[in-house]
C-alpha positions as protocol buffer text, in pm:
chain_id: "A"
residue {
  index: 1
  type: UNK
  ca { x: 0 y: 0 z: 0 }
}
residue {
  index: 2
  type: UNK
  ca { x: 111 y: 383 z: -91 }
}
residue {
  index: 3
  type: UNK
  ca { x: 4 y: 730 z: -18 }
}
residue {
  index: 4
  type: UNK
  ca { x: 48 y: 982 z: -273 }
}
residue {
  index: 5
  type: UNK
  ca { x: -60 y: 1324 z: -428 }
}
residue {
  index: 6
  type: UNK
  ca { x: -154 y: 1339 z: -786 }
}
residue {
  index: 7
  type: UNK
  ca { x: 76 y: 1527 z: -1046 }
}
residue {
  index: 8
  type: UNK
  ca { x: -224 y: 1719 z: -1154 }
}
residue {
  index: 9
  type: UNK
  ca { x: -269 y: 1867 z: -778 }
}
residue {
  index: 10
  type: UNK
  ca { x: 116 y: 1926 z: -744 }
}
residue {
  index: 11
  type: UNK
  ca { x: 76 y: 2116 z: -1013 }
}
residue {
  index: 12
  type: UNK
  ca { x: -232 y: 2331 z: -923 }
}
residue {
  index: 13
  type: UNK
  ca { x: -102 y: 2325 z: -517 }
}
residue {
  index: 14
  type: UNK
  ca { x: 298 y: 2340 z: -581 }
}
residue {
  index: 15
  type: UNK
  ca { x: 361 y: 2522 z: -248 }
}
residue {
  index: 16
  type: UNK
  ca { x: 125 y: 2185 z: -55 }
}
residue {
  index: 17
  type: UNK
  ca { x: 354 y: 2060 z: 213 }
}
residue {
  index: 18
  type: UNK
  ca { x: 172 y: 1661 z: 328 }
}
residue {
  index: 19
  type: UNK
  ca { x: 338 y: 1479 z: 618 }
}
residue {
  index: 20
  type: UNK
  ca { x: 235 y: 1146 z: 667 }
}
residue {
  index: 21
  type: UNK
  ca { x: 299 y: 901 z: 967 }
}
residue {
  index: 22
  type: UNK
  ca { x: 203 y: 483 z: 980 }
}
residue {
  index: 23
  type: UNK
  ca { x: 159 y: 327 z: 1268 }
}
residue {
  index: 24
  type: UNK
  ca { x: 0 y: -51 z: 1393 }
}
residue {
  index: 25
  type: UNK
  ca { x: -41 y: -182 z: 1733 }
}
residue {
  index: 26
  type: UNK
  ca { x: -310 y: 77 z: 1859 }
}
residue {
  index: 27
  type: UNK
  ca { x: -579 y: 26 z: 2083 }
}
residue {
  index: 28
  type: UNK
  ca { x: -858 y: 239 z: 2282 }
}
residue {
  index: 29
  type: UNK
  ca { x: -831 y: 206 z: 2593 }
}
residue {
  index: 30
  type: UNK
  ca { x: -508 y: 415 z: 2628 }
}
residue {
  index: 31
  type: UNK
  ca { x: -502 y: 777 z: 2796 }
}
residue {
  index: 32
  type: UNK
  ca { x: -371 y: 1094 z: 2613 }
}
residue {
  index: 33
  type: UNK
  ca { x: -495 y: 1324 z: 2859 }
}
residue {
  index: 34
  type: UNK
  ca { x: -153 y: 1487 z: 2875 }
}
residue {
  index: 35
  type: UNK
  ca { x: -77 y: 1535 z: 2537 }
}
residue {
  index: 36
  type: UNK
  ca { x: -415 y: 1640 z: 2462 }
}
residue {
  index: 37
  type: UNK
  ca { x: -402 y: 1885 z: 2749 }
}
residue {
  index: 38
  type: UNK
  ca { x: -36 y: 2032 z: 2625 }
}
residue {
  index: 39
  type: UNK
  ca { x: -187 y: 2076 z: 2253 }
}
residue {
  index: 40
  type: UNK
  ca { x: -532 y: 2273 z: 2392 }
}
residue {
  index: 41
  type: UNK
  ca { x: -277 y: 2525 z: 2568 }
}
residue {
  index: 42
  type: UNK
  ca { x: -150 y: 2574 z: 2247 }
}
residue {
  index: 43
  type: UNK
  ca { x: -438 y: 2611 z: 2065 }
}
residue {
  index: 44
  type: UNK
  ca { x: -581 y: 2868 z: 2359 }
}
residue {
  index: 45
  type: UNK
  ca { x: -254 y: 3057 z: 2339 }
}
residue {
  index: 46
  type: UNK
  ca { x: -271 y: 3088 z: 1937 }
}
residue {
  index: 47
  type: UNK
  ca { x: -615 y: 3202 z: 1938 }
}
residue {
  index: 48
  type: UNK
  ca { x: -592 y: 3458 z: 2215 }
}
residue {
  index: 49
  type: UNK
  ca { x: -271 y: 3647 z: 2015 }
}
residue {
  index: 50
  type: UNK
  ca { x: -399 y: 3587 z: 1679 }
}
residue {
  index: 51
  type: UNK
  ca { x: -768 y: 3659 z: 1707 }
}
residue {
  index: 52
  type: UNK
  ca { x: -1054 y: 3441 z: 1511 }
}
residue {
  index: 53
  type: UNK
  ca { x: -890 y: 3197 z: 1365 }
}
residue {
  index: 54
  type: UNK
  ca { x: -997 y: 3283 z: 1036 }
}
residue {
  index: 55
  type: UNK
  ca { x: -726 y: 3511 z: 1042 }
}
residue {
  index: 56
  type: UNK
  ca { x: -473 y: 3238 z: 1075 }
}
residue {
  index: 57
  type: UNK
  ca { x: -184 y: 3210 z: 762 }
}
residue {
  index: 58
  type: UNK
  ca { x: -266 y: 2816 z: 814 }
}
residue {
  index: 59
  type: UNK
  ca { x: -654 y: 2896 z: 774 }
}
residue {
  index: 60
  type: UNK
  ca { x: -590 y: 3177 z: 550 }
}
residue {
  index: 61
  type: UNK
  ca { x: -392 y: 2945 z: 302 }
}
residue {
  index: 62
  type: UNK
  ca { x: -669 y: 2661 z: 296 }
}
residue {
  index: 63
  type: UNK
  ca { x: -958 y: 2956 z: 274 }
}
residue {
  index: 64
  type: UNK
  ca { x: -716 y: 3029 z: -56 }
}
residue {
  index: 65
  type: UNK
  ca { x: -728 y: 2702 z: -184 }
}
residue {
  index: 66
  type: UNK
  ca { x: -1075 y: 2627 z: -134 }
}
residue {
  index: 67
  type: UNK
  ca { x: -1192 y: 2948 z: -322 }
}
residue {
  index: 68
  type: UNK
  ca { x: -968 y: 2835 z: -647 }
}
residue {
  index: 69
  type: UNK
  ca { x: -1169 y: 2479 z: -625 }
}
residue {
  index: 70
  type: UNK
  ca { x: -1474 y: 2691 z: -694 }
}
residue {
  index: 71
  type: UNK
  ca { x: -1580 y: 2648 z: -258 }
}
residue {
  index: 72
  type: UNK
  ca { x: -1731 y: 2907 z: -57 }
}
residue {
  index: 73
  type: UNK
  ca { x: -1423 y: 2928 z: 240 }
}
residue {
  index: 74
  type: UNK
  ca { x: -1730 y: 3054 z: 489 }
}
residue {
  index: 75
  type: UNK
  ca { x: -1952 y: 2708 z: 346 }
}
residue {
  index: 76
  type: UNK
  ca { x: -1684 y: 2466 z: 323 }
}
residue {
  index: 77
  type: UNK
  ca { x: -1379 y: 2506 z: 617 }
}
residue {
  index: 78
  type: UNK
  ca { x: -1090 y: 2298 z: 614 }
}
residue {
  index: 79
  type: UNK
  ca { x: -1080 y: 2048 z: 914 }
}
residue {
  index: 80
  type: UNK
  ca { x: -864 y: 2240 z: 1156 }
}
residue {
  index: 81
  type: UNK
  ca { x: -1076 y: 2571 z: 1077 }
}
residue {
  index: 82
  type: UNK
  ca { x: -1384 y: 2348 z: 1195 }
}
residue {
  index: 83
  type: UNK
  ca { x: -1182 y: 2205 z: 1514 }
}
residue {
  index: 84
  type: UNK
  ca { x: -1014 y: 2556 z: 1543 }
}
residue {
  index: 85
  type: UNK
  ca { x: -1425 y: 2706 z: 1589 }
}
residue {
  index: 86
  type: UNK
  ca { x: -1555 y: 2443 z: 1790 }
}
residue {
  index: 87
  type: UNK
  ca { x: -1254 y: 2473 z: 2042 }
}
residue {
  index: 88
  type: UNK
  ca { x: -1301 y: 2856 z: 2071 }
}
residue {
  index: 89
  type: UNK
  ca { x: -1662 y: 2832 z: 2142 }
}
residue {
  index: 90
  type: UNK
  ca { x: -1672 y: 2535 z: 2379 }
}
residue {
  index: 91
  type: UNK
  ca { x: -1296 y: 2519 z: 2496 }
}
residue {
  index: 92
  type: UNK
  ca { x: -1258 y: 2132 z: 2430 }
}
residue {
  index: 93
  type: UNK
  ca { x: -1346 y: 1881 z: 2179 }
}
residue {
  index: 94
  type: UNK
  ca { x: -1586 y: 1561 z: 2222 }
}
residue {
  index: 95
  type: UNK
  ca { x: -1368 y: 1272 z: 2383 }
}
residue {
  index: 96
  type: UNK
  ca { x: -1386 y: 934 z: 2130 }
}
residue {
  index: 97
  type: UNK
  ca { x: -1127 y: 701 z: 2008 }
}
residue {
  index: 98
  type: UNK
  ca { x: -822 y: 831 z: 2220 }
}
residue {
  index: 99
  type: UNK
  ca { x: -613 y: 825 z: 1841 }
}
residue {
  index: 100
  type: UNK
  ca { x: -913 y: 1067 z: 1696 }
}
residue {
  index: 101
  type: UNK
  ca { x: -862 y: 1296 z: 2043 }
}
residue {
  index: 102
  type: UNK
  ca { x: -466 y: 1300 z: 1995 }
}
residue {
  index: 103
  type: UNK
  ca { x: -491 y: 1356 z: 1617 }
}
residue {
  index: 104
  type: UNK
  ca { x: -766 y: 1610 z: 1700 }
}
residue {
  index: 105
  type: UNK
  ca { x: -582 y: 1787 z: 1925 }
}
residue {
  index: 106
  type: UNK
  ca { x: -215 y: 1783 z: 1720 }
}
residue {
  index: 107
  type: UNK
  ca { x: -428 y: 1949 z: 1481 }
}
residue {
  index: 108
  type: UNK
  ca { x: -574 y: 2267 z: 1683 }
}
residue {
  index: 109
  type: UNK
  ca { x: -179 y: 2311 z: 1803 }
}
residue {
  index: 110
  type: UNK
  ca { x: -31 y: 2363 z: 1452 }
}
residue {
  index: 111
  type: UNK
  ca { x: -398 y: 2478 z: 1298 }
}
residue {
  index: 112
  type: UNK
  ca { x: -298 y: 2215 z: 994 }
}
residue {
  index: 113
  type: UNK
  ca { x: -578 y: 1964 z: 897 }
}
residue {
  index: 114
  type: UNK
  ca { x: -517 y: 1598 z: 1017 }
}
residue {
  index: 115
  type: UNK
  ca { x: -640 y: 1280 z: 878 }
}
residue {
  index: 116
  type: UNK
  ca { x: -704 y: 980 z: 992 }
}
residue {
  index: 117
  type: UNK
  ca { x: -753 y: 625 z: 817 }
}
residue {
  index: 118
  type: UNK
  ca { x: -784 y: 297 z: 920 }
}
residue {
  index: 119
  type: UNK
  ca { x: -610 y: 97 z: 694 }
}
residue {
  index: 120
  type: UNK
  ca { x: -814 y: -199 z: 743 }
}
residue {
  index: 121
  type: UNK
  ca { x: -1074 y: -21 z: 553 }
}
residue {
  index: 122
  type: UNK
  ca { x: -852 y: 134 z: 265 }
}
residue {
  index: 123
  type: UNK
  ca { x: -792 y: -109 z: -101 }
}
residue {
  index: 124
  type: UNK
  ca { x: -469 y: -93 z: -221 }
}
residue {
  index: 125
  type: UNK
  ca { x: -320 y: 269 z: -257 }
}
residue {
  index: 126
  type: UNK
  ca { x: -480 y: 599 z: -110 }
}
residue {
  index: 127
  type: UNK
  ca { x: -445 y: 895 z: -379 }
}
residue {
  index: 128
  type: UNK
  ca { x: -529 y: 1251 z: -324 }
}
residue {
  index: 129
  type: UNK
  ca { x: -662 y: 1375 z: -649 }
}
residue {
  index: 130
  type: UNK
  ca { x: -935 y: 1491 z: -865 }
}
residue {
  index: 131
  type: UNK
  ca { x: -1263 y: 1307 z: -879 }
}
residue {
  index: 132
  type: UNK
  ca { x: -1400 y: 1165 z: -1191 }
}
residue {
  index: 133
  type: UNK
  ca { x: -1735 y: 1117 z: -1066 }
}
residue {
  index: 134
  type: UNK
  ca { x: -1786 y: 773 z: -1058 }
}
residue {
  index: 135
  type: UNK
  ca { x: -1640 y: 697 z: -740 }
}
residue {
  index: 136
  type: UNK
  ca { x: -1847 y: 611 z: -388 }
}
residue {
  index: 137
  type: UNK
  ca { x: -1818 y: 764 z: -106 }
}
residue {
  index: 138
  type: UNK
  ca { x: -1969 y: 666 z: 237 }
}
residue {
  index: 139
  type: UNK
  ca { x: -2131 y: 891 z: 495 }
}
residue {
  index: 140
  type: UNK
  ca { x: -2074 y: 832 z: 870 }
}
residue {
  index: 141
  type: UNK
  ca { x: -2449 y: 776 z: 850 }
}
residue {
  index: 142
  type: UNK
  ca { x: -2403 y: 507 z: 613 }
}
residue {
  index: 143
  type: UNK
  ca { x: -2536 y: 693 z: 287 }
}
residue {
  index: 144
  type: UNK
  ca { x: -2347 y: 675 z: -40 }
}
residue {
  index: 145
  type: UNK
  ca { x: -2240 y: 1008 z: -226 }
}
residue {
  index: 146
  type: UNK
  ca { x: -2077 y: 1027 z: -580 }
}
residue {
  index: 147
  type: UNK
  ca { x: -1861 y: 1348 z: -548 }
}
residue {
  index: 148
  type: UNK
  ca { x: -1855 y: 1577 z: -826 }
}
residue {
  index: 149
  type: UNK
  ca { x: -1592 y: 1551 z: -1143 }
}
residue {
  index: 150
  type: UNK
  ca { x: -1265 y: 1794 z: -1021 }
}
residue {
  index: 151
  type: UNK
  ca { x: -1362 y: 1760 z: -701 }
}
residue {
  index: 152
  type: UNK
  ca { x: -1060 y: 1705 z: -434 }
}
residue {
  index: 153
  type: UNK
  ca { x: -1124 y: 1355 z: -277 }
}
residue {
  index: 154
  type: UNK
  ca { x: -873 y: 1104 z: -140 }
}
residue {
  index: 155
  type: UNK
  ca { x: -947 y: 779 z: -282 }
}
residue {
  index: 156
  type: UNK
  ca { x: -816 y: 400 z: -284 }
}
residue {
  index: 157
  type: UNK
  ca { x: -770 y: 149 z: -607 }
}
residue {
  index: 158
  type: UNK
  ca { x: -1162 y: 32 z: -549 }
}
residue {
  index: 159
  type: UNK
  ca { x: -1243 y: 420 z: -622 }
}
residue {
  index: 160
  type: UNK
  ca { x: -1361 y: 470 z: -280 }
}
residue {
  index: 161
  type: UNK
  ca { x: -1335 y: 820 z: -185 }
}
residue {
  index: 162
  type: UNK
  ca { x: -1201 y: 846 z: 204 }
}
residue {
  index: 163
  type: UNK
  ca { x: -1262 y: 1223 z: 215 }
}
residue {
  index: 164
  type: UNK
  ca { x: -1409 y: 1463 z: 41 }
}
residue {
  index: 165
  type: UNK
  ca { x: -1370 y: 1797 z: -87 }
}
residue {
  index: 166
  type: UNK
  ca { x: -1017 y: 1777 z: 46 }
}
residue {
  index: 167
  type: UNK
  ca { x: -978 y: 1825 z: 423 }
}
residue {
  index: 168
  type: UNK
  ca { x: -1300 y: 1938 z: 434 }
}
residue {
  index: 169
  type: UNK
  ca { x: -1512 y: 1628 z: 494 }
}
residue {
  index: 170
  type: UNK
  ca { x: -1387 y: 1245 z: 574 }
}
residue {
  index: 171
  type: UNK
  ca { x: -1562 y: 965 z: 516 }
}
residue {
  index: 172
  type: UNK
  ca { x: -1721 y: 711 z: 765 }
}
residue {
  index: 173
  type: UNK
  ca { x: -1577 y: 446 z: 546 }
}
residue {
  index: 174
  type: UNK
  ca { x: -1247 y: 400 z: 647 }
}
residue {
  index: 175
  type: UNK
  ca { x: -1334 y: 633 z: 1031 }
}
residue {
  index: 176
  type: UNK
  ca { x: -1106 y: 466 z: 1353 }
}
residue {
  index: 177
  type: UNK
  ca { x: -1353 y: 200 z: 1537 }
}
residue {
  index: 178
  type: UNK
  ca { x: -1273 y: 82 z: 1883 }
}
residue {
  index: 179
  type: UNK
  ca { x: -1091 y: -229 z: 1655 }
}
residue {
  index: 180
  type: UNK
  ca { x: -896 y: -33 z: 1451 }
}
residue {
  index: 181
  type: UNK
  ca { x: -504 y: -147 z: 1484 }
}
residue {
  index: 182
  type: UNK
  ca { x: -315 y: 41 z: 1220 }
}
residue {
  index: 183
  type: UNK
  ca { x: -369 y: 315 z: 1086 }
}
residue {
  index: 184
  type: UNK
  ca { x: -245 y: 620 z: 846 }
}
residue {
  index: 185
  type: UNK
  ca { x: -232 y: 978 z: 951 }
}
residue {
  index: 186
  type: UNK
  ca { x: -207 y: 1291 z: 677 }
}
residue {
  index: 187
  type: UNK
  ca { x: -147 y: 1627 z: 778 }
}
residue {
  index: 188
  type: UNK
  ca { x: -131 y: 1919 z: 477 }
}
residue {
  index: 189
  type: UNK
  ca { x: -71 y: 2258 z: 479 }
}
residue {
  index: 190
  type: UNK
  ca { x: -5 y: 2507 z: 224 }
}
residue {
  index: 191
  type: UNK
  ca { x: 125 y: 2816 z: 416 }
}
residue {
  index: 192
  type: UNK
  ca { x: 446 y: 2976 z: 386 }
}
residue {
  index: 193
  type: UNK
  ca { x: 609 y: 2849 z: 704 }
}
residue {
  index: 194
  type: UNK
  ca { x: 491 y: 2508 z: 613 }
}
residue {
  index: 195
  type: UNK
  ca { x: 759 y: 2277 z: 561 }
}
residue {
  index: 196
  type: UNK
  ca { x: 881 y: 2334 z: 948 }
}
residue {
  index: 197
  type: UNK
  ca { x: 575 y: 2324 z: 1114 }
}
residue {
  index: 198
  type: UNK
  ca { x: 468 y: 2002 z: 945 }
}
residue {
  index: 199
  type: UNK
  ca { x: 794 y: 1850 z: 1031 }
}
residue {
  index: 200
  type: UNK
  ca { x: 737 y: 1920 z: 1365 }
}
residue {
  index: 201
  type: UNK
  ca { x: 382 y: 1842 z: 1397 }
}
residue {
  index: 202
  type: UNK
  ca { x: 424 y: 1491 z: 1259 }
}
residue {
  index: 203
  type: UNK
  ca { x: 744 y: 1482 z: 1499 }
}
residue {
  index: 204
  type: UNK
  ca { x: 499 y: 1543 z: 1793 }
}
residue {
  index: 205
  type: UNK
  ca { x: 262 y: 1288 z: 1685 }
}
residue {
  index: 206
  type: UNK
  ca { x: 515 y: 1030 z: 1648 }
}
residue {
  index: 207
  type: UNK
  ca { x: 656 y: 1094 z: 1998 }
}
residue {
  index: 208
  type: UNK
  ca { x: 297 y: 1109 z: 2148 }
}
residue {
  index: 209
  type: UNK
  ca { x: 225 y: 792 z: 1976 }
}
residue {
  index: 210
  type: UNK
  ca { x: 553 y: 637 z: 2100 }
}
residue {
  index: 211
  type: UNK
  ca { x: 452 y: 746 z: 2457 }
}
residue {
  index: 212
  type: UNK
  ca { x: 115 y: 642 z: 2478 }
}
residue {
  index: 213
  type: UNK
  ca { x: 134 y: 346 z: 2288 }
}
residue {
  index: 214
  type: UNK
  ca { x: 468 y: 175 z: 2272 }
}
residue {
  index: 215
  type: UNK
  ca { x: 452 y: 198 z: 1920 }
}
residue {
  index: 216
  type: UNK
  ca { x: 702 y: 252 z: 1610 }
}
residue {
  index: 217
  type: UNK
  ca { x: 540 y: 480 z: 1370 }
}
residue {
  index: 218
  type: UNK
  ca { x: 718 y: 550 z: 1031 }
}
residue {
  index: 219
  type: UNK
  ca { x: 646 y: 881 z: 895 }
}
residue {
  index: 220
  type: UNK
  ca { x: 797 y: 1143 z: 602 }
}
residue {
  index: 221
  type: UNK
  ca { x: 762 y: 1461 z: 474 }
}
residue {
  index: 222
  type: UNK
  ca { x: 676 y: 1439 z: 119 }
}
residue {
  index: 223
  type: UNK
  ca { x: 761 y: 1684 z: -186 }
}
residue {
  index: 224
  type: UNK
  ca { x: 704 y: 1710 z: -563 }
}
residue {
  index: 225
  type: UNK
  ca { x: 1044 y: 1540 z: -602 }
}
residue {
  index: 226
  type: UNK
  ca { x: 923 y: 1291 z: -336 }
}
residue {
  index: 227
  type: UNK
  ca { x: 570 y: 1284 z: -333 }
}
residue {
  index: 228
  type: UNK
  ca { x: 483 y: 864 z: -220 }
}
residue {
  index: 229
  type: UNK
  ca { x: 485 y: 683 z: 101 }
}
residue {
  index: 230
  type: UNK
  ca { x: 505 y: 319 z: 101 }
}
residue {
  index: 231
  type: UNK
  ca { x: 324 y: 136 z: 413 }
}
């Protein structure tokens, strides 16, 4: 199995900065309470000397992208912008699957969208691309959708798409269950101080995952040059 970006959205996107990090021997009924509790100061502190968080270069960037895909930005936010609103209003996030609260919370620190896929549920290789219009995508309510030709999705070789619209919108398809053992984590950004701050954000997920699990994740930062990941 592989992870990659298409040429054609390397090409539209050339300043896109993904990190991506594997990992196996999960389980939920591990604590991340303080990792989760370091990442909300974060967030709190960001948000109190940066104002609405719409106003964030990470948010800003996205809001950019979104428009050129033809999206309202104010319609259709970017997962951290989501997170980044719900954590401002209600000063914490709903507690599920301890890897979806660490993932959650990694992502309000560095205000960068995070993925996360079991890879149980993925066939063959996960590609972020444009949509063609045949492919399926599953609600967390179980429906099926057929995104729209151009439309950002990340799909697999059964032309499942795992997420829609970009970061805007996963899919309940391949969503972390209490069983899920392995999975793969994307992070993207397309800000100017990118290429650090998704090094060290996929850094700080490794170590928390190392921590809290005992486990050996394998992660990268990809480029144009460099743009797969091999499981």
């Amino acid at each position: 199995m592989h992870f990659a970006h298409s040429p054609a959205l390397w090409r539209d996107f050339p300043q896109l900065v993904p990190g991506v990090l594997h990992t196996k021997g999960l389980a939920a009924d591990v604590s991340v309470e303080e990792t989760v509790r370091r990442c909300y100061a974060r967030a709190g502190a960001r948000l109190a000397d940066g104002g609405p968080e719409s106003g964030l270069p990470q948010i800003q960037a996205w809001r950019r992208a979104f428009a050129a895909m033809g999206l309202k930005p104010t319609r259709y936010r970017c997962a951290a912008e989501a997170l980044l609103r719900r954590f401002r209003k209600e000063g914490s996030l709903p507690r599920v699957h301890p890897v979806i609260e660490l993932c959650n919370a990694v992502s309000l620190a560095y205000a960068i969208p995070v993925g996360v896929f079991d890879v149980a549920r993925i066939n063959g290789g996960l590609t972020v691309r444009y949509a063609e219009g045949d492919e399926r995508y599953e609600t967390f309510a179980g429906a099926e959708e057929h995104p729209a030709p151009g439309e950002v999705i990340f799909a697999d070789d059964a032309r499942r798409a795992h997420a829609r619209r970009w970061t805007n919108r996963q899919s309940g398809r391949s969503a972390v269950r209490e069983e899920t053992g392995e999975v793969l984590v994307v992070a993207e950004a397309l800000h100017g101080t990118a290429p650090a701050e998704v090094a060290e954000l996929v850094g700080t997920l490794g170590e928390a995952l190392r921590t809290h699990w005992g486990a050996a994740p394998r992660s990268a930062v990809l480029t144009a040059a460099a743009p797969r990941f091999e499981l």
